[in-house]
C-alpha positions in Angstrom: 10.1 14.2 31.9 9.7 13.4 28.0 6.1 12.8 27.0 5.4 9.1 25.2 3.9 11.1 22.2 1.4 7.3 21.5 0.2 7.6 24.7 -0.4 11.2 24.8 -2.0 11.4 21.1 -4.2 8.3 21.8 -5.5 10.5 25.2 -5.9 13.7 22.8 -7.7 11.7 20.3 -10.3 10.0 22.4 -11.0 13.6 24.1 -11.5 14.9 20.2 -13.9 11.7 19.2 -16.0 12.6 22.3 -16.2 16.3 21.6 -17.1 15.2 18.3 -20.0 13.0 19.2 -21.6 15.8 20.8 -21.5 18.4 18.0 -22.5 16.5 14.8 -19.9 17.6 12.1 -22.7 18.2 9.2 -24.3 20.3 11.4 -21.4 22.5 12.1 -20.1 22.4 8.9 -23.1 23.8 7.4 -23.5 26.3 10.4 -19.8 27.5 9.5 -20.0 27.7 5.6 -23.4 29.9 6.2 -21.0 32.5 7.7 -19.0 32.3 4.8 -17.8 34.8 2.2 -17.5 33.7 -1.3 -14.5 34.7 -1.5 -13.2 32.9 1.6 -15.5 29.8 0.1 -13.3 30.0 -3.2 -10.3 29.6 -1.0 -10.4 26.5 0.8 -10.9 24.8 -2.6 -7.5 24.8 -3.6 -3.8 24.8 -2.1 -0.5 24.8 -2.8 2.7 23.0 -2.7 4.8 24.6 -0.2 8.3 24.0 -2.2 9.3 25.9 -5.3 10.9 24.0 -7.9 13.0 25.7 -11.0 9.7 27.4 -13.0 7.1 26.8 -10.2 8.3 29.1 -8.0 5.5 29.6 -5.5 5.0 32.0 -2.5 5.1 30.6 1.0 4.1 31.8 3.5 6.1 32.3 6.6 6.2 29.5 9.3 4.4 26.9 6.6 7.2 24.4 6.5 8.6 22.1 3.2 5.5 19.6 2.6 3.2 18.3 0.1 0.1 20.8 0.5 -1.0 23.6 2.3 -4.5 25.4 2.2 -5.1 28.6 4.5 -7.1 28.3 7.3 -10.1 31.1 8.2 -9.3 32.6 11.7 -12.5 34.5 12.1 -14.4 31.4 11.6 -11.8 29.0 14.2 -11.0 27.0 10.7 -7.9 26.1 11.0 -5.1 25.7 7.9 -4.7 22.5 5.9 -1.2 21.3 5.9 -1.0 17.7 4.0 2.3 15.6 4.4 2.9 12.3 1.8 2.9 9.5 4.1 1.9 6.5 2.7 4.6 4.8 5.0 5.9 7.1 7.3 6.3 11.0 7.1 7.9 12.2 4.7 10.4 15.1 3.8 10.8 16.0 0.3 14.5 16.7 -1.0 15.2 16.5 2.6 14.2 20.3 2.7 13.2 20.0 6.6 16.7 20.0 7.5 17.5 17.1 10.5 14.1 16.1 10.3 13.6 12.7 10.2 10.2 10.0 10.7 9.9 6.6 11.3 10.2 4.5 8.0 7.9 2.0 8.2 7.8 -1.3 5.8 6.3 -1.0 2.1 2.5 -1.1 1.4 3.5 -4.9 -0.1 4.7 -6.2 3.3 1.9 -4.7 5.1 -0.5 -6.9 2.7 2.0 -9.9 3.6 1.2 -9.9 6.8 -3.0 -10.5 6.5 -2.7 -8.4 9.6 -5.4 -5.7 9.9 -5.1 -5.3 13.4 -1.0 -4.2 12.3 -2.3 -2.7 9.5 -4.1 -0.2 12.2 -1.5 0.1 14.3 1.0 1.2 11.6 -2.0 3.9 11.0 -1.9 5.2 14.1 1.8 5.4 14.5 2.4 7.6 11.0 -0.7 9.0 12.1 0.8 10.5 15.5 4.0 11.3 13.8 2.2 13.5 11.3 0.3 15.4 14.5 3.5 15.6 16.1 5.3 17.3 13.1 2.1 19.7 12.8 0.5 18.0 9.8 -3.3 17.5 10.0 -3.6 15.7 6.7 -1.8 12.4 5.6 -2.0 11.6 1.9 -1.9 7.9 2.3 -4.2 4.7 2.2 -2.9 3.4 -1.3 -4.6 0.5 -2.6 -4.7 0.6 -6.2 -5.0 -3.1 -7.3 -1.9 -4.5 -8.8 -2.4 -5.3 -12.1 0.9 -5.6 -13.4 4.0 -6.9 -11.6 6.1 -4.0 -13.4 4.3 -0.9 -11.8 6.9 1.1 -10.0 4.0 2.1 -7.6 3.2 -1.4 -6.7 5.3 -1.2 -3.1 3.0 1.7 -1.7 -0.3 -0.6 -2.6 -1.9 -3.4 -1.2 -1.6 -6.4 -3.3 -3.9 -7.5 -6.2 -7.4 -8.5 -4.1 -9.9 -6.4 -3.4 -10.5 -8.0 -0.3 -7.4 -7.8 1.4 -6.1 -4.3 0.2 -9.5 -2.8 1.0 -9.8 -4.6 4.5 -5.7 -3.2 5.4 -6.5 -0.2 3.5 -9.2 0.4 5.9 -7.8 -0.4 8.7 -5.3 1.8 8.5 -6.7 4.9 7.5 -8.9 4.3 10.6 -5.7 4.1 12.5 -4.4 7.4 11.1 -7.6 8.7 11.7 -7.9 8.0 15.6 -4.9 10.5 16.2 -7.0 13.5 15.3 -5.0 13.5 11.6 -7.3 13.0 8.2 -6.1 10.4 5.8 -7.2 10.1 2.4 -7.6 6.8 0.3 -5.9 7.1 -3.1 -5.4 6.9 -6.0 -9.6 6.8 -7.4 -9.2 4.6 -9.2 -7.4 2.3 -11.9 -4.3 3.5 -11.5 -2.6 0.7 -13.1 0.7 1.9 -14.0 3.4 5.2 -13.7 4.6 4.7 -17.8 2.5 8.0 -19.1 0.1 8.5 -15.8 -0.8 11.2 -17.1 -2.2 10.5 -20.3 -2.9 6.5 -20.5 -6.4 5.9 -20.7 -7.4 2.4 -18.4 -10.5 1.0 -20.6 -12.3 -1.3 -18.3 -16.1 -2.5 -18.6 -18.2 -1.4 -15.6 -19.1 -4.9 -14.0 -15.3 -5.9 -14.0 -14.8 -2.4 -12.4 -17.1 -2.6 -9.7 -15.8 -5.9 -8.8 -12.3 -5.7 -9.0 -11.2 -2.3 -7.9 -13.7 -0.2 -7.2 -14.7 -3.1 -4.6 -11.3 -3.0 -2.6 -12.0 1.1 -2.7 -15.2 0.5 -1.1 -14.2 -1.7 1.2 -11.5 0.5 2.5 -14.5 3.3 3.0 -16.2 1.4 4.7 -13.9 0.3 7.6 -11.8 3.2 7.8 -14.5 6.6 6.9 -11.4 8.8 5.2 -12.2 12.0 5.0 -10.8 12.8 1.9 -10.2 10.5 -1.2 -7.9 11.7 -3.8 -8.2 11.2 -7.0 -5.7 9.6 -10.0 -3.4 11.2 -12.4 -5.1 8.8 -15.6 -7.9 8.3 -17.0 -10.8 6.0 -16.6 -12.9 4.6 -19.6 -11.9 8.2 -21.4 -12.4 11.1 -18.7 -9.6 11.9 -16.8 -10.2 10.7 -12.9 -10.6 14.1 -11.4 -12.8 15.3 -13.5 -14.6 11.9 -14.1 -18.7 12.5 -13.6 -19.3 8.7 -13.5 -16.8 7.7 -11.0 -17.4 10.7 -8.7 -20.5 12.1 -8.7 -22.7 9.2 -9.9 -20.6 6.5 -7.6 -18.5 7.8 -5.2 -20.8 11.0 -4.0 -24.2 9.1 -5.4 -24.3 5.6 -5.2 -22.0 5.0 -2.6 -23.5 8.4 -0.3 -19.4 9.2 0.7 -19.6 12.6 2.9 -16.0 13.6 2.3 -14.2 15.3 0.2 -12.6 14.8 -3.4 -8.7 16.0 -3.9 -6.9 16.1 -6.3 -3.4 14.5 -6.7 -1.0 17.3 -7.3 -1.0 18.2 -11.2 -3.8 16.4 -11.8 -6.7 19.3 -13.2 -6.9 20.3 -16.8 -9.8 22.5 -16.4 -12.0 24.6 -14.0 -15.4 22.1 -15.2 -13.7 19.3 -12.4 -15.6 20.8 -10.0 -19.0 20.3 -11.5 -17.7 16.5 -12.4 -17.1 16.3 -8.7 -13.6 16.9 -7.8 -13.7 19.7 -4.7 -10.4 20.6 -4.2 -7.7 21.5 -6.6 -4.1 20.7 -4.8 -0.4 21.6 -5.8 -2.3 24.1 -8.2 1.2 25.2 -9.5 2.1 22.2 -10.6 -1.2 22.8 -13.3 -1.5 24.7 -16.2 -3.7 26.9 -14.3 -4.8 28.0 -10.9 -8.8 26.7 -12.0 -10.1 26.7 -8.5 -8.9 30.0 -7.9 -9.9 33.5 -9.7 -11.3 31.4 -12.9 -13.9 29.3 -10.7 -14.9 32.6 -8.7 -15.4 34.3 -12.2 -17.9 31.3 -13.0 -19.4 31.5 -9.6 -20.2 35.3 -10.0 -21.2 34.6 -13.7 -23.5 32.0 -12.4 -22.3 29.6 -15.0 -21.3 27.3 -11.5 -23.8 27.1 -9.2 -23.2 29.0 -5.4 -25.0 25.6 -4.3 -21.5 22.9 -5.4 -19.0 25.4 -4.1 -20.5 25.0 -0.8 -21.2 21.4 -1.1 -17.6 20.9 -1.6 -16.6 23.2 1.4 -19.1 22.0 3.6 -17.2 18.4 2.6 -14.0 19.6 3.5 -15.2 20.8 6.8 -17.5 17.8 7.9 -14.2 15.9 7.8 -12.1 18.2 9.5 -14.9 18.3 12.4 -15.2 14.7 12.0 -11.8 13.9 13.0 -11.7 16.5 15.5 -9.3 19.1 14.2 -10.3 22.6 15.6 -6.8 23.7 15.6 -3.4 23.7 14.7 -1.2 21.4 16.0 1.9 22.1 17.7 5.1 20.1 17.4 5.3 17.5 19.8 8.3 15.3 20.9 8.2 11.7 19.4 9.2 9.0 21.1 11.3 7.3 17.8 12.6 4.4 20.2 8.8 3.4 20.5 7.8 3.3 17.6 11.1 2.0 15.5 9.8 -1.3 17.5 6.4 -0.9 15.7 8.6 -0.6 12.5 10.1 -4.1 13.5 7.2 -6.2 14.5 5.7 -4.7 11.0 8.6 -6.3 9.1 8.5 -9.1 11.0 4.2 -9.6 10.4 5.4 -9.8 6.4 8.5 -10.9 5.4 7.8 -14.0 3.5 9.7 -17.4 3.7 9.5 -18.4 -0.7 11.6 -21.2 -1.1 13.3 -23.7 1.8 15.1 -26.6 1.2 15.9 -27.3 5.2 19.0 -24.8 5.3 16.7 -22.6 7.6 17.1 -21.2 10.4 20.6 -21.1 10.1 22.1 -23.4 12.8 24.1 -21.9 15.7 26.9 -24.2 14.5 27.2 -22.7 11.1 31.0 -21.8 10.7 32.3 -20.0 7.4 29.5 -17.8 5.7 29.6 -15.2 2.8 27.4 -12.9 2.5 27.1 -11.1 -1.1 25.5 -7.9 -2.2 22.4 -5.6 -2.0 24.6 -3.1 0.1 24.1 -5.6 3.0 27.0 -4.2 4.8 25.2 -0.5 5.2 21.7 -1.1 5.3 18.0 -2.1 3.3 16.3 -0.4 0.4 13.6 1.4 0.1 11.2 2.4 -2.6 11.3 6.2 -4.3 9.0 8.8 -5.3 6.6 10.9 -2.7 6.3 7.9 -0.3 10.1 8.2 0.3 10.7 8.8 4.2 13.9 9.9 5.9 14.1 7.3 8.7 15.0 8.0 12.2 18.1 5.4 13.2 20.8 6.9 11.1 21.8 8.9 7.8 21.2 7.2 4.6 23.0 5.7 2.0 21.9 7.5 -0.8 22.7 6.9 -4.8 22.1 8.9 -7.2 21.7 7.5 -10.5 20.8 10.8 -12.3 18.0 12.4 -13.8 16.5 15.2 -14.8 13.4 17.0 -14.3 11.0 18.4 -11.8 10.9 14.1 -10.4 14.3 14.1 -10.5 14.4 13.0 -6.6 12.0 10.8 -7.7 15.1 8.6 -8.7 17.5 8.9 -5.8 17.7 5.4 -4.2 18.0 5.3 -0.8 19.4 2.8 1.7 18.1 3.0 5.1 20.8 2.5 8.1 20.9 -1.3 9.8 22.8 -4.0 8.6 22.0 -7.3 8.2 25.5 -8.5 7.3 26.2 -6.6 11.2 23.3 -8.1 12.5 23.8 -11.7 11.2 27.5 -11.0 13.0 26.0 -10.6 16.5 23.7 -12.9 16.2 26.2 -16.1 15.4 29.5 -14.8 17.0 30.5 -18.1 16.6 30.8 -18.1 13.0 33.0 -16.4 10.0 30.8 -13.9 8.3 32.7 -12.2 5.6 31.9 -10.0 3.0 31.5 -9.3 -0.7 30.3 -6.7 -2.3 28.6 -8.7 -6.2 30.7 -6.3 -8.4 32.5 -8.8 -9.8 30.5 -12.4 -10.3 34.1 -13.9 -10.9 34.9 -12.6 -7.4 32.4 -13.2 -5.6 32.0 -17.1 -6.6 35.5 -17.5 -5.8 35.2 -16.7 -2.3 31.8 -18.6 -2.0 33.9 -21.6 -3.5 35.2 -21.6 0.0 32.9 -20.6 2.4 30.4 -23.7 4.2 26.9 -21.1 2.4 26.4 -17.8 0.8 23.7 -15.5 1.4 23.0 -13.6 -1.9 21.0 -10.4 -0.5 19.5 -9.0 -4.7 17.8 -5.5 -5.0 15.6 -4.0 -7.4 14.8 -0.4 -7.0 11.2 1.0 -8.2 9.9 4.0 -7.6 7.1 6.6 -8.2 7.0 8.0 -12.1 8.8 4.8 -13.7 7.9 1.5 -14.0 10.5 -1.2 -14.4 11.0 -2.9 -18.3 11.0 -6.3 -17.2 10.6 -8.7 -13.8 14.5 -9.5 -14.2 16.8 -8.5 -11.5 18.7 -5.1 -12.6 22.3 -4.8 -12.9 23.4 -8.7 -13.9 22.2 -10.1 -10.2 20.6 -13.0 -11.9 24.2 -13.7 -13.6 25.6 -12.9 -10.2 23.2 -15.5 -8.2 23.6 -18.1 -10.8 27.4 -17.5 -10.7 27.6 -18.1 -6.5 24.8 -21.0 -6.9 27.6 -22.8 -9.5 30.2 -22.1 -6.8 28.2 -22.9 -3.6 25.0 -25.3 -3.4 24.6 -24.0 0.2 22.9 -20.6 -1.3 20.4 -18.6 0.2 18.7 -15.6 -1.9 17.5 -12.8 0.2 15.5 -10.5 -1.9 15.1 -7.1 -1.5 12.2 -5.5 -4.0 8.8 -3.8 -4.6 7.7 -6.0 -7.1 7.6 -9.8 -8.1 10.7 -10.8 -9.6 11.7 -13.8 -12.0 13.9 -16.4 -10.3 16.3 -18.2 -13.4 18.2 -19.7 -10.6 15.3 -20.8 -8.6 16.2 -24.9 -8.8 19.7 -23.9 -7.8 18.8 -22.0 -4.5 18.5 -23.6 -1.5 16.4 -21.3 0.2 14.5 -17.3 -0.9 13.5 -15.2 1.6 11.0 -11.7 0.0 11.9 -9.0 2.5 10.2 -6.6 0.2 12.0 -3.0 1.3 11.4 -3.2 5.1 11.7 -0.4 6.6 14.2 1.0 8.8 14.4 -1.9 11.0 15.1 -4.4 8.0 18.2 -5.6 8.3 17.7 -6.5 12.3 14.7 -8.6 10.8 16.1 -10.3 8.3 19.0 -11.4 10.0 15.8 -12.4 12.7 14.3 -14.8 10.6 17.3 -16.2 8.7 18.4 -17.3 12.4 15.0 -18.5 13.5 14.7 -15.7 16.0 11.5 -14.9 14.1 9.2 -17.3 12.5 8.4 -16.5 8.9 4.9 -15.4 8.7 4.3 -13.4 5.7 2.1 -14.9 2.5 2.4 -13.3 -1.2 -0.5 -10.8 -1.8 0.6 -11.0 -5.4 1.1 -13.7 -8.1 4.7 -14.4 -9.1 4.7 -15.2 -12.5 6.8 -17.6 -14.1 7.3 -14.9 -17.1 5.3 -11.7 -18.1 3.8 -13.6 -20.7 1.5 -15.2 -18.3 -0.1 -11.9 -17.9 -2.8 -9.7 -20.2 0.1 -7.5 -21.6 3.3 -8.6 -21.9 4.2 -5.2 -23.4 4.0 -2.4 -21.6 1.3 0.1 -22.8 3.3 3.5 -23.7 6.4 2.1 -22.8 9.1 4.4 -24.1 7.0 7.4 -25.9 7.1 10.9 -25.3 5.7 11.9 -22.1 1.9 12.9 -22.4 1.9 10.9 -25.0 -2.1 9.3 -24.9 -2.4 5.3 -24.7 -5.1 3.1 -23.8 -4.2 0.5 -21.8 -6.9 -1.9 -21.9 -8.0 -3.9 -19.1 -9.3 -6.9 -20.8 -8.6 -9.7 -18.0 -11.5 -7.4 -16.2 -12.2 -8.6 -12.5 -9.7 -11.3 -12.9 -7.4 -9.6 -11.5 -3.6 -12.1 -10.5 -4.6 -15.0 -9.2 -8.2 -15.0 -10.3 -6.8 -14.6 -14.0 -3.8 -16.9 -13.4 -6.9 -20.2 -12.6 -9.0 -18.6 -15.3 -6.5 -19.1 -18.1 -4.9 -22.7 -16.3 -1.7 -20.7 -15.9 1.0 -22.6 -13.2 2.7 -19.5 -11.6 6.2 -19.2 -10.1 4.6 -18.6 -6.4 1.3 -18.7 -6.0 -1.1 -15.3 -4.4 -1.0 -16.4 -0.5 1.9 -18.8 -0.6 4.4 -18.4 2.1 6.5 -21.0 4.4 6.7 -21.3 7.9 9.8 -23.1 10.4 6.6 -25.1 11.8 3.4 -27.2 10.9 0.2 -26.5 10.6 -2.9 -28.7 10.3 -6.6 -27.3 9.0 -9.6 -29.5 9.9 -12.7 -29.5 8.2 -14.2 -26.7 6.8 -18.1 -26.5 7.5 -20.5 -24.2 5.9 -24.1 -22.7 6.3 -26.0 -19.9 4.4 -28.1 -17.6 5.7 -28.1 -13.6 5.2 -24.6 -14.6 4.6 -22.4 -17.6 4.4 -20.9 -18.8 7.3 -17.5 -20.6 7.4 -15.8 -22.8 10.1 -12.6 -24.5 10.6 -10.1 -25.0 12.8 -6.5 -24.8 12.9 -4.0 -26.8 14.4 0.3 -25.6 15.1 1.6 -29.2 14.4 5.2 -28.4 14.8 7.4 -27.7 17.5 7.8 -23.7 17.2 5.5 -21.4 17.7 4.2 -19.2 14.7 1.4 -17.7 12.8 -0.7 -19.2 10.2 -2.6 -17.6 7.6 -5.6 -19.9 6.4 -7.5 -18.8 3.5 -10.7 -19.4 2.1 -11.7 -19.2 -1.5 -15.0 -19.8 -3.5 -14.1 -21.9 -6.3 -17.4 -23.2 -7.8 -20.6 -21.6 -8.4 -23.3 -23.9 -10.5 -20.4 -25.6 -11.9 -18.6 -22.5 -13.3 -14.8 -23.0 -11.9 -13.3 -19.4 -10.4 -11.3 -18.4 -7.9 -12.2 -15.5 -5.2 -10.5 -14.8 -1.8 -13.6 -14.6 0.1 -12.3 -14.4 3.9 -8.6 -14.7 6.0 -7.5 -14.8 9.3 -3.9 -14.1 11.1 -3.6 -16.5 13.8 -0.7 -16.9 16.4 -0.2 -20.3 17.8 1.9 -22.4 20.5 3.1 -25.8 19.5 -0.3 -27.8 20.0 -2.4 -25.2 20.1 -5.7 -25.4 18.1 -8.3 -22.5 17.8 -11.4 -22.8 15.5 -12.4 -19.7 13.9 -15.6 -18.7 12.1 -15.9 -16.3 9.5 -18.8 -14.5 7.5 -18.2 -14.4 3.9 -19.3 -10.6 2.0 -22.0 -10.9 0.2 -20.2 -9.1 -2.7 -17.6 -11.4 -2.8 -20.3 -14.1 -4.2 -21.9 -11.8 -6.6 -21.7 -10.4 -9.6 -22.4 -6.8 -10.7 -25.2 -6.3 -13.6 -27.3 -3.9 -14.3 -26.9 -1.3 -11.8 -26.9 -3.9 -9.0 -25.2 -6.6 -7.1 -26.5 -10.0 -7.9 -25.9 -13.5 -6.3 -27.4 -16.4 -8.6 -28.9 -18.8 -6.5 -27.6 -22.3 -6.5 -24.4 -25.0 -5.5 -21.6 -22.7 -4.2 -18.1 -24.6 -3.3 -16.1 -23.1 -0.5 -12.2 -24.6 0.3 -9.8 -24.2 3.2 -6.3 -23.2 1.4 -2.9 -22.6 2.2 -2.6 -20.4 -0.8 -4.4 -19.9 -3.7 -2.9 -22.8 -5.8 -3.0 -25.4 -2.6 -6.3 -26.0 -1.5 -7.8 -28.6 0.9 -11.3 -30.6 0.4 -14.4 -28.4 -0.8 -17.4 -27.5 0.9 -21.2 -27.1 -0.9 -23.8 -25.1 0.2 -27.0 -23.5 -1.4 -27.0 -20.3 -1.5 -30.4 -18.1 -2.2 -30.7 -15.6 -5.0 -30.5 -12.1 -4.2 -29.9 -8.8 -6.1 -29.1 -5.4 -3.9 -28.3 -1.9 -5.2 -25.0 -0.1 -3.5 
């Protein structure tokens, strides 16, 4: 009988958490380091990449599979091996080098943050989490949630959206997820890492305050809830120091201020010299992708030079080991079958949770009586999209489509696009039978409005592909799709836009379009959502965790720093909009966006009623809400402060999924983070006391009738 691997890593995993309880990880992580060698100290402090690539050939050794990282365990000492697998949604396998092995691809990090949904956010965790125990990995390098500062980051559809609230709170959740299968997840990248145009080299100038209240927040908010035992640091640098070897952000903050008891990695390629370790970075990883092995014979020189202290080499493997005990990994772990049926339904309800409804003039759902329909583009007949880089997953229902655009390189995968299996065009077929769904592919704009000319509505699916290592030019579609969609709109005023990317987008042809559906990249299940929703089989949920601008011009730089030079070419790229990060900029400058941060339709009605407030060691909001329609469906009120003493901001300061039958009311209460009301001066968090104004919103340019309460002054360190 085949073993439901959910059910039997969730049994494995509670057994580990109670072993764990009884033997405090400090205390056996400093029991195990005494025993130690210097030598076999030195060696858990750095690791390889388990791939050779054209001049970085590496040795392997035998039975360590095709990953991201692997560290040798210590068998005398029952420590086992490291063996890290990128997985920020779903497990991936690099160049395909596992042959046949495949993972469940799960939806991008921006339709996660669509959903407002931390209890999905946790169960997508733990389900990338078992798959990476399964597999035998015991290290996932995910929990992105680098704020997204500008809509043309190619990284943007790993992260979380541009609030520190709600990319720390999903962050969190689900590293915790990943974490309750016995697997160690890291949170990445530390910190402001802003864009992929020169990573390496581009330095992100930020004052401290705006720091610690933007990004650094949403970091520390994701510790908090989710405990990863390892965070990884960035490719840039911060304020002049390169992130992995940056004193201030790791030693004084991270390790200091904020008392974290893991450990510090590096992202592969990141170290320029052997003094990272004293700025705080513990672990070197994907050491051949550096100049130089530092953490290897050059540190242990040091060390028996006594130019590094004995003391911070065993700080940082005492680190690594308290969160290996902490987890419960004592072992290897041997591949386990996974039950991919099981968990491609995770997959779905996760696109389902975020998929957001944008634009809808009442020609959704699509009525069961709809006849003659074209549907045009985005490679709807085969499958989805997907983003690129080290996220990328094989999925599990069927080969790929894969285009290659070319490139070259040691990232040249890095720019293979890849189509995930599962039609929408097939899945809009069987779910109207009724109807006449044809086909065209978009080559031709002349074409394709032609046949929409003739068909009763057109359903314009429009892709834009970004990836890991690039950042896109502009927020135009790619490829003449805006020419395209304004070509089928002139043909057809029944047009629906289904939209297909990991980034906002600019909409020319916005007046002209009926309806737009943001499907983000999906997942593997995609297509059978998407065809869900546009047939009212699923009730649009999702709400914009970023701003959609009208142009790029409404942003702090509408020119991208570096764009175009020589690689490791240095730029600073200058953070000047500070903590006002999207939306909070966009009310701070009076800007009208295209779609506002939170916006997102729904095929029923929902009513909000008063909002009351109270203060006391925090503030305390309640409301209720009301499903007014006649579907079920999922609301997502917001609240926001707005006023403080009379000085206008905007700051998502608490959310709430909440499912609900027609009729159905349900009043919620929520505690607003002190934090989220403060401002950071002088070393410390300070609230000014005074007249705060709270609102109930649908969004954060829709907002209902404020709230005032006093709120006492208080000032708090970390």
């Amino acid at each position: 009988m085949r073993v439901l691997l959910t059910l039997s890593c969730l049994l494995a995993s509670q057994s580990l958490m109670a072993q764990s309880a009884t033997d405090d990880p400090d205390a056996k992580a400093a029991r195990l380091e005494a025993q130690m060698t210097d030598a076999e100290r030195i060696g858990l402090l750095s690791g390889i990449m388990p791939i050779s690539f054209p001049g970085l050939e590496v040795k392997v050794p035998q039975g360590v599979p095709p990953t991201a990282g692997y560290v040798p365990g210590i068998a005398r000492l029952g420590i086992p091996p490291q063996l890290s697998t990128d997985a920020s949604l779903g497990i991936a396998n690099p160049g395909q080098l596992r042959k046949a092995d495949v993972a469940t691809a799960m939806p991008s990090g921006l339709l996660l943050a669509s959903s407002f949904d931390p209890a999905l956010a946790e169960r997508i965790g733990a389900t990338v989490g078992a798959e990476a125990r399964a597999k035998g990995f015991n290290i996932l390098l995910g929990g992105g949630m680098n704020l997204a500062r500008d809509p043309r980051n190619g990284r943007n559809f790993e992260y979380l959206g541009e609030d520190p609230l709600l990319a720390g709170t999903l962050a969190g959740h689900a590293i915790r997820g990943t974490q309750s299968q016995g697997v160690i997840s890291t949170i990445k990248h530390f910190a402001l890492n802003g864009q992929e145009t020169l990573r390496h080299t581009a330095d992100s100038v930020i004052a401290e305050s705006a720091l610690r209240e933007s990004d650094l927040l949403g970091f520390k908010i994701g510790i908090e809830i989710g405990q990863p035992g390892a965070v990884m640091c960035a490719y840039n640098l911060v304020n002049g120091y390169k992130a992995c070897g940056n004193d201030h952000l790791l030693n004084r903050v991270l390790k200091g201020e904020w008392r974290y008891k893991g450990w510090v990695m590096s992202d592969w390629g990141a170290v320029d010299d052997v003094s990272y370790l004293k700025a705080g970075l513990d672990q070197q990883m994907g050491y051949q992708l550096d100049k130089q092995h530092w953490f290897g014979q050059p540190l242990a020189d040091l060390v028996a030079k006594g130019d590094v202290p004995k003391d911070r080499v065993s700080d940082a493997v005492r680190r690594i080991l308290r969160s290996l005990f902490a987890v419960g990994i004592t072992g290897t772990y041997e591949p386990q079958p996974i039950d991919y049926k099981a968990h491609a339904q995770i997959a779905l309800d996760a696109a389902r949770g975020g998929i957001v409804l944008l634009k809808n003039d009442g020609i959704l759902p699509l009525a069961a009586t709809a006849r003659n329909i074209l549907v045009v583009g985005g490679n709807a007949d085969f499958g989805v999209l997907s983003g690129g880089g080290s996220s990328q997953v094989t999925p599990s229902n069927g080969a790929p489509r894969i285009v290659e655009p070319g490139s070259d390189g040691p990232t040249a995968l890095f720019s293979r696009q890849l189509y995930m299996a599962g039609s929408p065009l097939a899945a809009l077929r069987k779910a109207l039978p009724a109807a006449t769904i044809s086909f065209q592919n978009g080559y031709s704009p002349e074409a394709a409005a032609a046949y929409a000319a003739r068909a009763d509505m057109v359903i314009a699916f429009a892709t834009k592909w970004e990836g890991e290592g690039m950042d896109s030019g502009s927020l135009a579609l790619p490829q003449g799709q805006d020419q395209l969609i304004s070509a089928l709109a002139a043909a057809n005023p029944n047009l629906v836009v289904v939209l297909e990317t990991g980034n906002a987008v600019t909409m020319p042809w916005l007046e002209k379009a009926k309806a737009v559906v943001q499907a983000w990249y999906p997942g593997q299940e995609g297509g059978q959502v998407v065809a869900d929703i546009l047939t009212g089989k699923v009730n649009p949920s999702g709400r914009l965790p970023i701003t959609y601008p009208a142009s790029i011009d409404q942003y702090p730089r509408a020119a991208l720093p570096g764009l175009g030079l020589p690689d490791r070419t240095p730029v600073k790229v200058a953070y000047d909009e500070g903590a006002a990060v999207g939306y909070r900029g966009f009310a701070k400058a009076g800007e009208t966006p295209l779609f506002a941060f939170g916006h997102g339709l729904s095929y029923t009605r929902f009513s909000h009623g008063p909002l009351s407030a109270r203060a006391g060691a925090s503030v305390r909001l309640r409301f209720t809400v009301r499903n007014a329609g006649d579907r079920a469906g999922a609301d997502v009120p917001q609240l926001y402060l707005v006023d403080r003493n009379g000085e206008k901001l905007q700051r998502l300061v608490g959310f709430q999924k909440v499912v609900l039958v027609p009729g159905e009311s349900r009043t919620l209460t929520l505690d607003v983070d002190n934090r989220l009301l403060a401002d950071w001066k002088d070393g410390s968090w300070s609230i000014a006391g005074g007249r705060y104004s709270f609102v109930l919103s649908e969004s954060a340019a829709k907002f209902g009738k404020p709230v005032i309460v006093r709120v006492p002054a208080k000032t708090w360190k970390e």
